[in-house]
N, C-alpha and C positions, 0 to 999 in steps of 0.2 A: 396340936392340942386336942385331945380327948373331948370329948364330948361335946364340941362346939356344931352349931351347924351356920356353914359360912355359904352367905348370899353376896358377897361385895365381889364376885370376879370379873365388874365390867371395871374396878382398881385393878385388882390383880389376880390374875387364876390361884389356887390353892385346894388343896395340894398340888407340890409337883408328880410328876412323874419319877419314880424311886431315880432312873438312868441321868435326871440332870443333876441330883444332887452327888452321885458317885461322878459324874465327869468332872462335876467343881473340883470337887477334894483330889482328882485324881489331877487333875491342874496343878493347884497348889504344893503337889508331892513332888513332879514329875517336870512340872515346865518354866520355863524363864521366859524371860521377855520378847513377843515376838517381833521380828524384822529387823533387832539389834545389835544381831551378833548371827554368826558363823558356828558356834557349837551346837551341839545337837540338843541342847533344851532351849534353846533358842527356834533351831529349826523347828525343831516337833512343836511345838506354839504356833508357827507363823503355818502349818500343816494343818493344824486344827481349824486356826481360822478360813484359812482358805476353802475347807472341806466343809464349815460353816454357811460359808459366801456360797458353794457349790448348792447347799441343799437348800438356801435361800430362793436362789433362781430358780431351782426345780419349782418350786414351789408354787411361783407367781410366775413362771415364763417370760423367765431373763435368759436371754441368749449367754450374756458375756456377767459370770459372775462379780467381775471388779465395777461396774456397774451399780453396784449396791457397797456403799459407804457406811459404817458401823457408827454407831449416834450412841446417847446416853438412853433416850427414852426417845419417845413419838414427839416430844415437844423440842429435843434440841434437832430431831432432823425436820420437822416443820420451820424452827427457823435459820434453818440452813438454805434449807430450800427457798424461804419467802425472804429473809435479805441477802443473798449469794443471788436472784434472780429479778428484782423488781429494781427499775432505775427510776429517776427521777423525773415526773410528770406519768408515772405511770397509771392507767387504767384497771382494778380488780376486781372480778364479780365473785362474790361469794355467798351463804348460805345466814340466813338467820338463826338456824341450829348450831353452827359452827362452837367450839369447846377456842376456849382463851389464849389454849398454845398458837390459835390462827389469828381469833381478833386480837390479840396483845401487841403482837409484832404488827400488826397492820397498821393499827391506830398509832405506833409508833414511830413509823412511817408515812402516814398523814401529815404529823406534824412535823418530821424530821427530811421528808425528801421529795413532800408535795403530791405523794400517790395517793390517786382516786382512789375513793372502795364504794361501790355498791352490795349492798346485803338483799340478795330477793327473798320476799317474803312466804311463810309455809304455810298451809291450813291445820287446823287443831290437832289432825294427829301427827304433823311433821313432815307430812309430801312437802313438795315442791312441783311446781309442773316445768317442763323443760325447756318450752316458749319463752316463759319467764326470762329464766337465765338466758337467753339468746336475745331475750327482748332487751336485756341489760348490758348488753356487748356493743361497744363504743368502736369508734375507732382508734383510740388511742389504749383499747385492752389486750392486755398481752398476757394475762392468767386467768384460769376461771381455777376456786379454790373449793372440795366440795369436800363433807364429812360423807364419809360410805356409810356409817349408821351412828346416829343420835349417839351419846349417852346417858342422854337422859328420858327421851322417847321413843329408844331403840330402830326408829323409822329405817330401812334400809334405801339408798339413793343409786336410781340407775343410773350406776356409772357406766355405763357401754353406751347406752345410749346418748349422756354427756359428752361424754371422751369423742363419740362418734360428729357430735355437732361442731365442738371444739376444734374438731380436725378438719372442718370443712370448712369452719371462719379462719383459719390459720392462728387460733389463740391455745394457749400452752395449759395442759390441763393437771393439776396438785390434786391428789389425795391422802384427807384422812384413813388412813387405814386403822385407827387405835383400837376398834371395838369388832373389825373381821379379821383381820390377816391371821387364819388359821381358824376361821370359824367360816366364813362364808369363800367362794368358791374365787380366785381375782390369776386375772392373766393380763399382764401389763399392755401388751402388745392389740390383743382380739380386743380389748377394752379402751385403747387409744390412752394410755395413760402416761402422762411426759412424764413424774415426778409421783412417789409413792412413799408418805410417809409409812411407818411399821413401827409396833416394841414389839420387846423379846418377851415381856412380865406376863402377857394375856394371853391372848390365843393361841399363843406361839410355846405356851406351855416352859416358857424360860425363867431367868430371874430376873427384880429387877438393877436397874441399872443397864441394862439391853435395849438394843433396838438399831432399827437401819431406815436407808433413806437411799431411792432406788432412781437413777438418773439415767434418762435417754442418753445415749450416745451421740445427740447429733448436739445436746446444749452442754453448756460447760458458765457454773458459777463461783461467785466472787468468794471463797473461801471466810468463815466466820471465825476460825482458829488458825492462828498462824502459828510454828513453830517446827517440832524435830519431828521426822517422818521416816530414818533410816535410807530414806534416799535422794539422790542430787543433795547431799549436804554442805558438797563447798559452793553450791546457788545460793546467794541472796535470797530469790523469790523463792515461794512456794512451789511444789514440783507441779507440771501440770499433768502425771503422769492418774491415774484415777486405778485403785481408792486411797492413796499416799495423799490426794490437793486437799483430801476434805478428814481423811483421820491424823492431824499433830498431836504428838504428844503419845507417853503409852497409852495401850488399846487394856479395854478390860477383858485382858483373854480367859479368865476363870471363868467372869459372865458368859463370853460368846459360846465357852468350851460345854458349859449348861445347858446355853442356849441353843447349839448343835441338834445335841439331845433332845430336845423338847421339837426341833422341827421334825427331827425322824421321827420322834410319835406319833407327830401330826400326820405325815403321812403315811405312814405304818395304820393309823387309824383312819384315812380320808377323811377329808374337809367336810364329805357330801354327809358322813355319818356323825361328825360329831354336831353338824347342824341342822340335820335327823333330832337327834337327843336331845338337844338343849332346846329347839322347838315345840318337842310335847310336853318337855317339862314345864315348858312357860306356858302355854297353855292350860295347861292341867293347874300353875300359880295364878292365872287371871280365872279359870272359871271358879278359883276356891273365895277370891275376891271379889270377884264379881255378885258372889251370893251373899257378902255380910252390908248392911245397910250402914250409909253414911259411908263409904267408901270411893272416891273416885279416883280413877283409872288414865293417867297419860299414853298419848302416843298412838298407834293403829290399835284395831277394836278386835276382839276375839275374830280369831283364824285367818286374821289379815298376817300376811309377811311381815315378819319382825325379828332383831337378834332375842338375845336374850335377857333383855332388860325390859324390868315393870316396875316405873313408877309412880306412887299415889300417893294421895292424903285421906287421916280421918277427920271426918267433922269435927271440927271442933278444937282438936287436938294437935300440938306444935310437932312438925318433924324429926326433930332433934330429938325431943322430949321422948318419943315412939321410939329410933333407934338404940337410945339410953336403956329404956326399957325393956327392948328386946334383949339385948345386950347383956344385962344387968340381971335381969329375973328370970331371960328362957336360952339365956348361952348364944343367940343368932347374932351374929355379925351383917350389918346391912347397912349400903352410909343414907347421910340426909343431908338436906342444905341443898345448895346449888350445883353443886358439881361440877364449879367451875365453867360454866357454861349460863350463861344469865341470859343472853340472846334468847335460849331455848326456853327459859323458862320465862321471859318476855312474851314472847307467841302463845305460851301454853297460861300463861293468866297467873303464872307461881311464883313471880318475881317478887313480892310479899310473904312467901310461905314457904317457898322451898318445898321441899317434895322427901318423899323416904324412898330408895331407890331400891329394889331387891337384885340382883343378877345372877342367874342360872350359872353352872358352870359343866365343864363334859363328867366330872367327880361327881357333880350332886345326884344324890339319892331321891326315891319317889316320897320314902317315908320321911325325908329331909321337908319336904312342901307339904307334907300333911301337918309335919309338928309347927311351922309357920304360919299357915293358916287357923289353925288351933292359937296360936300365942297372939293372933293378930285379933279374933274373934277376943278374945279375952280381957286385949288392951282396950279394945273398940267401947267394950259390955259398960268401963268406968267412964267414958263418954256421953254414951246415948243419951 
């Protein structure tokens, strides 16, 4: 769309990269269903994914590509991850930042299989300290579940040094990855990471309907889709053969064949530069906000580390009502509301107000945040 200018890429990046949306089409010309058959549009599908699965691992430093299991989004392999792994009396520590796809399935299982959950609590701009979470580990805990950064106070969370504690209490460590994987720098392994959720729609410069869920090798969970996998088909059971135990049913190979594409950008453009760019853009959005009055600002403070999300309220002024406007009068695309994440905005004091969320993206432009800031000064002016 011409003449929009889009802030919403911690939903989904936009634009794509021209190469994902020539590999879709060239799917849909060229391939058939992979793993289902023996001819060669068949093969050439089950080649792509695999070349997919290949540039995944590079990625995040996966040894063994099949390792990483293809999902819908971050949320169907979060709960793959969280009931394929959690029994009954179990122990989980997790984050009061955490986004719904984590506390949904948990509180789920509160009531359905008797698992503890502790949520440790953040300070105002979304830390967390990491005594905390250790200080919350039971003996009967067997995950600790952590978002790698907000999205809705963009906070970013050391996970290495979790992963690293994790691994010295002998408890099994899940990550959000929704808002880095392809923006901030993650290696499964140096990071002690059991279990890594991913989409393909964000950072990863894909579409959606994409995403993966990345499993150690030494755990093996209770599959959440049962069905046809093209292999062990005269089995009864599910194969235990990995990534067949956890992909039933066809795979969205046009998605993944996009989604290919969009990892080789990624690293065609390194991790290190495109979260270079989206950093001084955000910065350069917080100091242009930081200068209009009746504005306040979530999450770490000017030049502190953070993705690329900034979000605030105006005095006065409902959040919804602000992204309409933007929308409607200055072409910006930017969401509002909760963002599916109320934990988060429980800690930040927005649980009555919700918030207007902006999100950088590696596409946005400088004069893209001048015109925002300009349209935000302007909505502010009918306030004051």
């Amino acid at each position: 769309m011409s003449g929009v200018i889009y802030l919403d890429n911690a939903a989904t990046t936009w634009p794509k990269p021209p190469a994902v949306m020539e590999a879709m089409q060239r799917s849909m010309l060229e391939l058939a269903n992979p793993g289902r058959g023996a001819h060669q549009m068949a093969v050439k599908a089950s080649r792509v994914m695999f070349e997919t699965r290949k540039n995944a691992a590079r990625l995040f430093g996966i040894h063994n590509p099949n390792d990483i299991s293809f999902a819908l989004n971050t949320t169907h392999a979060l709960n793959q991850a969280i009931m394929g792994f959690l029994k009954e009396g179990d122990h989980v520590v997790s984050t009061s930042i955490e986004h719904n796809s984590v506390r949904r399935p948990l509180e789920y299982l509160k009531r359905t299989r008797n698992v503890q959950v502790s949520y440790v609590a953040n300070n105002e701009p979304g830390e967390i300290k990491l005594n905390d979470i250790e200080q919350a580990i039971e003996d009967k805990t067997t995950l600790v579940i952590v978002n790698h950064s907000s999205n809705l106070l963009g906070t970013i969370m050391p996970v290495a040094e979790i992963g690293e504690m994790c691994r010295r209490k002998g408890v099994k460590l899940l990550v959000d990855a929704a808002q880095t994987a392809g923006v901030l720098p993650i290696q499964v392994e140096s990071m002690f990471i059991d279990m890594l959720a991913f989409p393909g729609h964000k950072g990863l410069m894909g579409p959606q309907g994409t995403g993966g869920l990345y499993l150690h090798p030494d755990l093996e969970l209770d599959p959440i889709l049962y069905g046809g996998t093209g292999s062990q088909s005269e089995e009864a059971d599910q194969p235990k053969v990995r990534p067949d135990r956890y992909e039933a049913g066809t795979q969205n190979a046009v998605g993944i064949a996009g989604l290919n594409e969009g990892i080789k950008f990624v690293m065609q453009e390194t991790v290190e530069k495109i979260h270079e760019k989206e950093w001084r853009l955000t910065q350069r959005l917080m100091v242009g906000l930081h200068e209009i009055e009746g504005i306040s600002l979530l999450g770490p403070q000017l030049g502190q580390n953070r993705t690329g999300i900034v979000a605030f309220n105006l005095r006065g002024a409902d959040s919804s009502e602000v992204a309409f406007i933007l929308d409607q009068s200055f072409q910006i695309a930017v969401r509002a509301g909760h963002h599916c994440t109320p934990l988060a905005h429980g800690s930040a004091g927005t649980l009555s107000t919700g918030a207007v969320r902006a999100s950088v993206g590696y596409f946005t432009k400088d004069e893209e945040i001048t015109a925002f800031i300009e349209a935000i000064k302007e909505i502010n002016s009918q306030y004051a």
